[in-house]
N, CA, C and O atoms as CSV, one atom per row, in Angstrom:
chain,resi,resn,atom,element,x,y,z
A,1,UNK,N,N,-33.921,44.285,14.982
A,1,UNK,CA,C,-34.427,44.906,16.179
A,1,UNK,C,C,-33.293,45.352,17.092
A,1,UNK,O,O,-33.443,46.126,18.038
A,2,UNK,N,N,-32.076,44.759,16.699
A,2,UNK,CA,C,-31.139,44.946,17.763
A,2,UNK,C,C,-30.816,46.973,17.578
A,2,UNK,O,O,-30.772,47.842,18.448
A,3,UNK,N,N,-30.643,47.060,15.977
A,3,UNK,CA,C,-30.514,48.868,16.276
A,3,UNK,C,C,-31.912,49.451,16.412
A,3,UNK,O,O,-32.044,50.670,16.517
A,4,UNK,N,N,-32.543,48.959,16.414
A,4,UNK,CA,C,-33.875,49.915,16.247
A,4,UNK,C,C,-34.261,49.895,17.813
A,4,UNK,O,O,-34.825,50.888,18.273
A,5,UNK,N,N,-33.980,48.814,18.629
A,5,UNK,CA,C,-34.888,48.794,19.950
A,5,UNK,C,C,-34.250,48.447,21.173
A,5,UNK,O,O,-33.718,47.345,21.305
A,6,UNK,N,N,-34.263,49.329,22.109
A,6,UNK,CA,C,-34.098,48.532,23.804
A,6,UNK,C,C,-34.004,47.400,23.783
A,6,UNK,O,O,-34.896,46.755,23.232
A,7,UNK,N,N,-32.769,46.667,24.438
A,7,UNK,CA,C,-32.272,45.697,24.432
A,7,UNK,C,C,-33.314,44.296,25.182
A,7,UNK,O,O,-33.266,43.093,24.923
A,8,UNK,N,N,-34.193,45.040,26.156
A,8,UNK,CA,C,-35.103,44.338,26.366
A,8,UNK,C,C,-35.785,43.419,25.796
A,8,UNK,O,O,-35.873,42.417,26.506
A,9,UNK,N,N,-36.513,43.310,24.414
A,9,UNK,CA,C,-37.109,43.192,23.314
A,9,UNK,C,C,-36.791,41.687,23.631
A,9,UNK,O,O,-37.703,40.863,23.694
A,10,UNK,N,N,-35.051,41.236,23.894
A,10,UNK,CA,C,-34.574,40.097,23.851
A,10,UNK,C,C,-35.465,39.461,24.942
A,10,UNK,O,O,-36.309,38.737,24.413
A,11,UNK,N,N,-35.547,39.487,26.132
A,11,UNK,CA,C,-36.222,39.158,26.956
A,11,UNK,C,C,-37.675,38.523,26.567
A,11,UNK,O,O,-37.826,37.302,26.621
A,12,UNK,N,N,-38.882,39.501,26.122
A,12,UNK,CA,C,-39.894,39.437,25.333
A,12,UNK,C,C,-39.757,38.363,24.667
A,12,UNK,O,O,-40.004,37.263,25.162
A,13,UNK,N,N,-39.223,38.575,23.099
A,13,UNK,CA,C,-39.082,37.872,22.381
A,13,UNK,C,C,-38.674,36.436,22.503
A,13,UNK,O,O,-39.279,35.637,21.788
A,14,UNK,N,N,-37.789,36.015,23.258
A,14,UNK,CA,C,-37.772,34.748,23.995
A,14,UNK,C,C,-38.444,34.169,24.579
A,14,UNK,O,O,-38.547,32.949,24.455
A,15,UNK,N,N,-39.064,34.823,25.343
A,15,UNK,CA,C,-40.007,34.029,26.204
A,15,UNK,C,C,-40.014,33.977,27.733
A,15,UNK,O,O,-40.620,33.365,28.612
A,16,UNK,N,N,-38.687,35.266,27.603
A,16,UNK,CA,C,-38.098,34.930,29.231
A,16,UNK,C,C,-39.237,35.647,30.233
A,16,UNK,O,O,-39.628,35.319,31.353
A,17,UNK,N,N,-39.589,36.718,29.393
A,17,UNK,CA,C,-41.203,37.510,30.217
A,17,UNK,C,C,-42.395,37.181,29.278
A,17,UNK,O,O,-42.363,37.414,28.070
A,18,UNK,N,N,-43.632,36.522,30.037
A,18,UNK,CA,C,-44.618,35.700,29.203
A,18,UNK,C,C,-45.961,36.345,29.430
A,18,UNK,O,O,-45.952,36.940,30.508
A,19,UNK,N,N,-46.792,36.414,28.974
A,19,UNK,CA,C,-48.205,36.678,29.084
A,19,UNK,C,C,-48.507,36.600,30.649
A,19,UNK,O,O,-47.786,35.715,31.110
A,20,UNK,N,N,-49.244,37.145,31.584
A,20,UNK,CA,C,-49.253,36.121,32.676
A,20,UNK,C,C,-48.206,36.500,33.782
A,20,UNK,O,O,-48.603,36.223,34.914
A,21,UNK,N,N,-47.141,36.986,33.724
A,21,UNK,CA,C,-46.096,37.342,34.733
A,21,UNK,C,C,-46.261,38.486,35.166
A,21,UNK,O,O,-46.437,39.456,34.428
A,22,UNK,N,N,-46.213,38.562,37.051
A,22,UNK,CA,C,-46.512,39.470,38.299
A,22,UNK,C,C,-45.726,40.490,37.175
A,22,UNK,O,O,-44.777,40.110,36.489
A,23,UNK,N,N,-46.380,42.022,37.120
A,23,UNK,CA,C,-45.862,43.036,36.427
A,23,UNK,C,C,-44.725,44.071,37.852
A,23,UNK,O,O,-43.929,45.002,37.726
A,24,UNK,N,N,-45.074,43.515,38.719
A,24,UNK,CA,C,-44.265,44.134,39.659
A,24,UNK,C,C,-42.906,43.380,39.686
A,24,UNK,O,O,-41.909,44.010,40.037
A,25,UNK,N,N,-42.795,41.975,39.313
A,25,UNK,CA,C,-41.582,41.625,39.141
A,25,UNK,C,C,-41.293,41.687,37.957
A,25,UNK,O,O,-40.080,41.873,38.056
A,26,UNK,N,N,-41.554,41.666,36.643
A,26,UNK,CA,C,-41.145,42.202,35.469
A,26,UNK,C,C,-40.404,43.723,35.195
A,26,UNK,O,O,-39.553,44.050,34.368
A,27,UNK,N,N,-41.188,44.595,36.385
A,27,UNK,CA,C,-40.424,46.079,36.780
A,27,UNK,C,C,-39.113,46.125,37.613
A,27,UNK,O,O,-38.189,46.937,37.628
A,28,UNK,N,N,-39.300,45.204,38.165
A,28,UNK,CA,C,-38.027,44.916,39.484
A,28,UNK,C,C,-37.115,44.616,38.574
A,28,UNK,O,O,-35.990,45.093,38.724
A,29,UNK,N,N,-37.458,43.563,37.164
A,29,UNK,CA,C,-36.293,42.477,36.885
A,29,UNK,C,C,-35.846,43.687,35.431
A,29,UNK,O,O,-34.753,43.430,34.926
A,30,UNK,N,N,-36.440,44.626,34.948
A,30,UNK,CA,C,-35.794,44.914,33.788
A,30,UNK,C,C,-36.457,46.330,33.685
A,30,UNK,O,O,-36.798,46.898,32.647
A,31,UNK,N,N,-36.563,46.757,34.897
A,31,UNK,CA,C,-36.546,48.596,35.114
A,31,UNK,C,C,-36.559,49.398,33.869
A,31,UNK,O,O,-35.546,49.906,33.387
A,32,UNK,N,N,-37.754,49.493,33.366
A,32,UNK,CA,C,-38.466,50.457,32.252
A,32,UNK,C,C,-37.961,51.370,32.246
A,32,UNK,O,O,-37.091,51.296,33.113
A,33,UNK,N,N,-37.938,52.246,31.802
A,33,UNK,CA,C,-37.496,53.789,31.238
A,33,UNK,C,C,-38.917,54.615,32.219
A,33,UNK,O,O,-38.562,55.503,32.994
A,34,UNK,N,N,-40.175,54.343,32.154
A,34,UNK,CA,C,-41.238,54.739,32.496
A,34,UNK,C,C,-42.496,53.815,32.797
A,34,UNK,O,O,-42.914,53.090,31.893
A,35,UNK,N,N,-43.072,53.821,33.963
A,35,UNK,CA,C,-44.227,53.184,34.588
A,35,UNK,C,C,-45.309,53.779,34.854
A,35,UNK,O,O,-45.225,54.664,35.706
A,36,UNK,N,N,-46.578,53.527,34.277
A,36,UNK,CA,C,-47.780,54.549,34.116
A,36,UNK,C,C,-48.739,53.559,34.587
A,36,UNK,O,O,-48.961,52.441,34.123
A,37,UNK,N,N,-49.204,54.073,35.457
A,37,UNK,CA,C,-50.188,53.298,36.446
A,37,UNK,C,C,-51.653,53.975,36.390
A,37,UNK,O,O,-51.847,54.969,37.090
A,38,UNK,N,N,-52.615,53.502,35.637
A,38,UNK,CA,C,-53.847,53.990,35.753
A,38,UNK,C,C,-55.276,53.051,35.863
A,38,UNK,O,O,-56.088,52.871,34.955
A,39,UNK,N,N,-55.321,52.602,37.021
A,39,UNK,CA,C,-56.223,52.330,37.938
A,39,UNK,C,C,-56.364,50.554,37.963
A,39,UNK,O,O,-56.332,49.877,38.991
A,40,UNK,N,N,-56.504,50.093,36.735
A,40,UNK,CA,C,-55.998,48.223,36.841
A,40,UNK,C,C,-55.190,48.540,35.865
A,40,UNK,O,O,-54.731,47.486,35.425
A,41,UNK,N,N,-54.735,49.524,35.240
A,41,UNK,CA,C,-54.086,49.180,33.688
A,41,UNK,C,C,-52.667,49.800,34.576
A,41,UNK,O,O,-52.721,50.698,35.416
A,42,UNK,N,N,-51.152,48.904,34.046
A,42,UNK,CA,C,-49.706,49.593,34.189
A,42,UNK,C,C,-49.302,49.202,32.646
A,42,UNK,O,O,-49.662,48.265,31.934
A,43,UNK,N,N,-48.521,50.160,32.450
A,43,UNK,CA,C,-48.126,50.115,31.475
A,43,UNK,C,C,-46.767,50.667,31.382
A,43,UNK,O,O,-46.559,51.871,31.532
A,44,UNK,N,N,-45.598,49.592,31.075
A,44,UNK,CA,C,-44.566,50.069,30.793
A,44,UNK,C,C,-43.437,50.152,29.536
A,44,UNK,O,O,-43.235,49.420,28.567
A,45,UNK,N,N,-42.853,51.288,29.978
A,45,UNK,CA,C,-41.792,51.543,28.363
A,45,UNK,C,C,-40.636,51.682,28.647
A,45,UNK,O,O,-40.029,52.067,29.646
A,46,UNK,N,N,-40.294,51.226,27.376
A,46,UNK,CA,C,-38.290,51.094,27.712
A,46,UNK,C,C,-37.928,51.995,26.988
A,46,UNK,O,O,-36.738,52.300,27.065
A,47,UNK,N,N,-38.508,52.493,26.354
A,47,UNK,CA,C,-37.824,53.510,25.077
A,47,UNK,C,C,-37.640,52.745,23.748
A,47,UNK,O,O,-38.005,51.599,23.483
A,48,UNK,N,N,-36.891,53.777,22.856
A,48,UNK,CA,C,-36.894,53.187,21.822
A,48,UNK,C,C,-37.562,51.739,20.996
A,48,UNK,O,O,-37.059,50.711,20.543
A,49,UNK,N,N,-39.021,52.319,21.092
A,49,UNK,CA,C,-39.882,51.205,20.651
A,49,UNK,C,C,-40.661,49.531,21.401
A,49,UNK,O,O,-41.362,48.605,20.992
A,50,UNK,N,N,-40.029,49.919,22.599
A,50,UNK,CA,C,-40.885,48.634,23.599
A,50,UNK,C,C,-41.347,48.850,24.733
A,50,UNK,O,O,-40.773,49.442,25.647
A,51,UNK,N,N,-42.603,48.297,24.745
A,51,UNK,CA,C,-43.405,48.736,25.795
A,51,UNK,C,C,-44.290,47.226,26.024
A,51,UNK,O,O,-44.392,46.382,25.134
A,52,UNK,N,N,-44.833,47.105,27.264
A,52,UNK,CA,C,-45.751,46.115,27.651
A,52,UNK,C,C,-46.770,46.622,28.441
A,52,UNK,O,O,-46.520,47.651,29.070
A,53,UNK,N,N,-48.088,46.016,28.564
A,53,UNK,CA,C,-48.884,46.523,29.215
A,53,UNK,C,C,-49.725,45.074,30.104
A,53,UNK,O,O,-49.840,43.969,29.575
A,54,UNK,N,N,-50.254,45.420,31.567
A,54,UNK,CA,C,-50.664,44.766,32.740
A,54,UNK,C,C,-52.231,44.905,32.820
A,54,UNK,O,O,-52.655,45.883,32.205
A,55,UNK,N,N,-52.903,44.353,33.266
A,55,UNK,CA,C,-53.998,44.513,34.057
A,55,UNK,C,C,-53.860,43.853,35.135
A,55,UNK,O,O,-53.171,42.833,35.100
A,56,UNK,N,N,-54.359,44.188,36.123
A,56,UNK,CA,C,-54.666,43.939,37.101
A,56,UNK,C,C,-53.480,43.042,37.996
A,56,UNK,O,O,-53.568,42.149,38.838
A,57,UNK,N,N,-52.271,43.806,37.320
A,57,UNK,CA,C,-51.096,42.761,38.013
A,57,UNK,C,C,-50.376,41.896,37.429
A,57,UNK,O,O,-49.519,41.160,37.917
A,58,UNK,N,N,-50.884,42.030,35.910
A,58,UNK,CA,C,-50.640,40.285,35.342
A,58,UNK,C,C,-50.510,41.299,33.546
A,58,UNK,O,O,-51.339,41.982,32.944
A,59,UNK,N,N,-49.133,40.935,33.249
A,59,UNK,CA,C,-48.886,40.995,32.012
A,59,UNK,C,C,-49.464,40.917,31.020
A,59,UNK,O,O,-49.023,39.841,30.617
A,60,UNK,N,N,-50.379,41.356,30.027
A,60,UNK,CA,C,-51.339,40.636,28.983
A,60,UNK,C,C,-51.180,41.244,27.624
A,60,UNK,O,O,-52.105,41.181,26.814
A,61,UNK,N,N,-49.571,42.075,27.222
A,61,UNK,CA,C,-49.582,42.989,25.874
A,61,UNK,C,C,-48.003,42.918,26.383
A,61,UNK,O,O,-47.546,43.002,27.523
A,62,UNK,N,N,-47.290,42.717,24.998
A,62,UNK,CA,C,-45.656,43.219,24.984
A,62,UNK,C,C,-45.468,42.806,23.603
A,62,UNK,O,O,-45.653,41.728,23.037
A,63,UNK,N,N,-44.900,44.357,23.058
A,63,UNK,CA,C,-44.487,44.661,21.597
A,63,UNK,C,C,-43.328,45.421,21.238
A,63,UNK,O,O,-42.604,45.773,22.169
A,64,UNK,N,N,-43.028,45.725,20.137
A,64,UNK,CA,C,-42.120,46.557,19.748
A,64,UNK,C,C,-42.619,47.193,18.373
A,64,UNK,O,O,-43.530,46.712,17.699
A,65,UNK,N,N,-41.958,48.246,18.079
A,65,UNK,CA,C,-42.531,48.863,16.689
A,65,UNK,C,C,-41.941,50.200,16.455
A,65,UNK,O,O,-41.196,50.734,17.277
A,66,UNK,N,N,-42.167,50.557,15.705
A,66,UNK,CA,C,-41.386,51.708,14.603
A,66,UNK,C,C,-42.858,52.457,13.976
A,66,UNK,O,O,-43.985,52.141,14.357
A,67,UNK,N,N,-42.608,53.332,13.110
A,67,UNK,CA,C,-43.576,54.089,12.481
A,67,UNK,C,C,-43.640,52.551,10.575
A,67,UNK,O,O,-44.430,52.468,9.633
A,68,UNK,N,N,-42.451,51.787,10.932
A,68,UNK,CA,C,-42.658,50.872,9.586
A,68,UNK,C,C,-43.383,49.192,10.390
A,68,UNK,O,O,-43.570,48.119,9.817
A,69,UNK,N,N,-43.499,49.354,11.045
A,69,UNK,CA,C,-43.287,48.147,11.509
A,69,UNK,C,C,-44.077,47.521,12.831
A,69,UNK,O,O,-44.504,48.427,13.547
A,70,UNK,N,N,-44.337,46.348,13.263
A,70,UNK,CA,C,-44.765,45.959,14.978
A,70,UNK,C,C,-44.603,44.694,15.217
A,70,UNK,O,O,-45.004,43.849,14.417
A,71,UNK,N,N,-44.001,44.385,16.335
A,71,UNK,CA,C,-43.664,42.858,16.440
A,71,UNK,C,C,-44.320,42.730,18.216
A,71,UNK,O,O,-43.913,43.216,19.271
A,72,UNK,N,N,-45.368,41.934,17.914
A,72,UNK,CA,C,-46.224,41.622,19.290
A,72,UNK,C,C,-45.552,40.426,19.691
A,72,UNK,O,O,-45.777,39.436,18.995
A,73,UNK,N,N,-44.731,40.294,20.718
A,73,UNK,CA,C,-44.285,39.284,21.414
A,73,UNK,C,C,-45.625,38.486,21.953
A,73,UNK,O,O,-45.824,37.279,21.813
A,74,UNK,N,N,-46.369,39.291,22.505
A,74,UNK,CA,C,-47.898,38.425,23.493
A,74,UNK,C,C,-48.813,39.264,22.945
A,74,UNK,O,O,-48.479,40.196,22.213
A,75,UNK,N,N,-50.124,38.977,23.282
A,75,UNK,CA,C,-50.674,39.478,23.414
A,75,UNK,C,C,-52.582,38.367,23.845
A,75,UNK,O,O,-53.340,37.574,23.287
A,76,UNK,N,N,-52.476,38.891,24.778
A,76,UNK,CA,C,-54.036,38.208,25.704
A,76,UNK,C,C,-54.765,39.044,26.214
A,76,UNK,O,O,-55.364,38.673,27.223
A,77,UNK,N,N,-54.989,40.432,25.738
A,77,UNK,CA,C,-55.632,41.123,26.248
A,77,UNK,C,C,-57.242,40.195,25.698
A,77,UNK,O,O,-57.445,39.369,24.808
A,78,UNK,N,N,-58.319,40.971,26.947
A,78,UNK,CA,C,-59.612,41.129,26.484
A,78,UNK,C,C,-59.893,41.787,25.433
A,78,UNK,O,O,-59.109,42.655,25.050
A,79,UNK,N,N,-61.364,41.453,24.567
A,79,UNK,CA,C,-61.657,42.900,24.127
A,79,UNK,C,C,-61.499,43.818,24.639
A,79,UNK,O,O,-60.876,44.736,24.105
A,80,UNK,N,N,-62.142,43.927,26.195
A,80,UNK,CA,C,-62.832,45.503,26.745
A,80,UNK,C,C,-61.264,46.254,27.116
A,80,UNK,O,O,-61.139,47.477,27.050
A,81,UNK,N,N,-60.110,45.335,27.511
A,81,UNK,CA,C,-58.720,45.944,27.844
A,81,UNK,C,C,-58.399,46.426,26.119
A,81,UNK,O,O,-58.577,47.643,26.100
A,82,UNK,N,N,-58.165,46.142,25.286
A,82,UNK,CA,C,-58.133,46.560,23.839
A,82,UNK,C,C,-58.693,47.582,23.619
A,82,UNK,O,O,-58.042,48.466,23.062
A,83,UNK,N,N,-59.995,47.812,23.949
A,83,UNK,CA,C,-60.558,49.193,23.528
A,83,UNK,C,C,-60.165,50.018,24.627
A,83,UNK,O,O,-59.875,51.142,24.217
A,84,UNK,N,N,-60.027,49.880,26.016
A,84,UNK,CA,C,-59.278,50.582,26.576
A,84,UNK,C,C,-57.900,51.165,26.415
A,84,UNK,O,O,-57.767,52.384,26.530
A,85,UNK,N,N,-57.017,50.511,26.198
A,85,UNK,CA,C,-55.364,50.559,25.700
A,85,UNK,C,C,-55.361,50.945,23.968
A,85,UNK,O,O,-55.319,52.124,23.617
A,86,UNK,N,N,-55.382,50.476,23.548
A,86,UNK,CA,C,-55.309,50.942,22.103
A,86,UNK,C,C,-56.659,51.664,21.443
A,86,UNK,O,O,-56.467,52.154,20.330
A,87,UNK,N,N,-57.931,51.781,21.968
A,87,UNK,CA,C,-58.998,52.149,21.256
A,87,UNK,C,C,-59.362,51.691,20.086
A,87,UNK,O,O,-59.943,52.365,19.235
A,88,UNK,N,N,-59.045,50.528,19.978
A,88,UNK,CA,C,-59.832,49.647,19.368
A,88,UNK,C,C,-60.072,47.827,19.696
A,88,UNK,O,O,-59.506,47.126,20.535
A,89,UNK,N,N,-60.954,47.517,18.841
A,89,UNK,CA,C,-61.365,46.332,19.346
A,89,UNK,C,C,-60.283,45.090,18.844
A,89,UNK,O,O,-59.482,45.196,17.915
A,90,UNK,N,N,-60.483,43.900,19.708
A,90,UNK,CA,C,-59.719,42.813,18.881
A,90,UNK,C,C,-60.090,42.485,17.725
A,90,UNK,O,O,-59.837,41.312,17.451
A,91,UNK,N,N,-60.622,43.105,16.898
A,91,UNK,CA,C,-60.905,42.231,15.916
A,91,UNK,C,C,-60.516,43.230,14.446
A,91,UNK,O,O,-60.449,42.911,13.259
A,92,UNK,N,N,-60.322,44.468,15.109
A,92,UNK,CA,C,-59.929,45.556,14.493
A,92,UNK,C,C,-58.484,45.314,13.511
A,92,UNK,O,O,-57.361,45.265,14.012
A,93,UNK,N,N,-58.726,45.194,12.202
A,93,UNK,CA,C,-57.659,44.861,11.105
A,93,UNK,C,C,-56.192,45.994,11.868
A,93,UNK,O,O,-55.028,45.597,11.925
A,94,UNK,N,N,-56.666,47.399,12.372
A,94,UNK,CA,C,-55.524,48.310,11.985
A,94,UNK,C,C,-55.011,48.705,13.693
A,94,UNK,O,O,-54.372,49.721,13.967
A,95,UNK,N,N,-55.504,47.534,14.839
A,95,UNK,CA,C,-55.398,47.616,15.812
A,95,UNK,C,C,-53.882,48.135,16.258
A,95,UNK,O,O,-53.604,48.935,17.151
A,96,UNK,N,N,-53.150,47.555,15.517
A,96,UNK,CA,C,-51.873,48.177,15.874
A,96,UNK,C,C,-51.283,49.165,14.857
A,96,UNK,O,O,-50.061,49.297,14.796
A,97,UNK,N,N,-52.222,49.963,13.942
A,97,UNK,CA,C,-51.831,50.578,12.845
A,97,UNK,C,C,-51.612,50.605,11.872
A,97,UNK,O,O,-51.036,49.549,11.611
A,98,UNK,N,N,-51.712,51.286,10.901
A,98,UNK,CA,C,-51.561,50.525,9.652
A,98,UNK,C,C,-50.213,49.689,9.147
A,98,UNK,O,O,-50.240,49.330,7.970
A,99,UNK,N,N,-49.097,49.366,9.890
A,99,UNK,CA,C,-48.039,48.916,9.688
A,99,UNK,C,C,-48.087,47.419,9.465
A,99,UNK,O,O,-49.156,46.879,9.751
A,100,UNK,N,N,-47.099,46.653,8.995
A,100,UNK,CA,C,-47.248,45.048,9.315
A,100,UNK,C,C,-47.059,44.608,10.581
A,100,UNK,O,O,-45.963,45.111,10.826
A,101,UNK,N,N,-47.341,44.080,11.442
A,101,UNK,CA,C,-47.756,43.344,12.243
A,101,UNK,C,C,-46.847,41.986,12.195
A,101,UNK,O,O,-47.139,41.199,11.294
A,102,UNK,N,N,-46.175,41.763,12.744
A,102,UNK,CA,C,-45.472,40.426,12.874
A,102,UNK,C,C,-45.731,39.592,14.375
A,102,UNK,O,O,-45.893,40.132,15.470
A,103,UNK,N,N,-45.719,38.350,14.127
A,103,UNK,CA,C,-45.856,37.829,15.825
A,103,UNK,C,C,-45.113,36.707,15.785
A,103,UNK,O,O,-44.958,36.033,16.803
């Protein structure tokens, strides 16, 4: 992951940003590439393959991925946030695409 992705990933992947953490200080502490704010949903990206996504203030999705690949650091979304954000449901085999899926 280190050539494939924003150095961020490290963060994620550790544990240092968790399910659950104010998304306004997660923006403060490791300034995204891009912040997309649509109405309870933020959603942010670092580029090169990592992105996390908020409801209502509160962290509940952070991954990384490639067109081979996806590594979900968290993930606590609801169903109804799932079919919102990805358009499909939790229970959906290809929710994150047809790629492998690692966690």
């Amino acid at each position: 992951m280190d050539h494939e992705c924003h150095p961020v990933w490290r963060e994620y992947n550790f544990g240092r940003i968790q399910a659950g953490d104010d998304v306004e200080e997660v923006i403060a502490r490791t300034n995204p590439k891009s912040v997309d704010r649509k109405g309870h949903r933020v959603e942010l990206y670092y580029g090169k393959g990592v992105a996390a996504v908020a409801y209502d203030g509160k962290l509940v999705l952070a991954y990384a991925g490639s067109c081979c690949w996806a590594r979900v650091f968290f993930d606590e979304m609801t169903d109804a946030q799932s079919v919102d954000y990805l358009g499909r449901r939790l229970s959906d085999p290809e929710r994150f695409g047809i790629v492998p899926v690692y966690r």
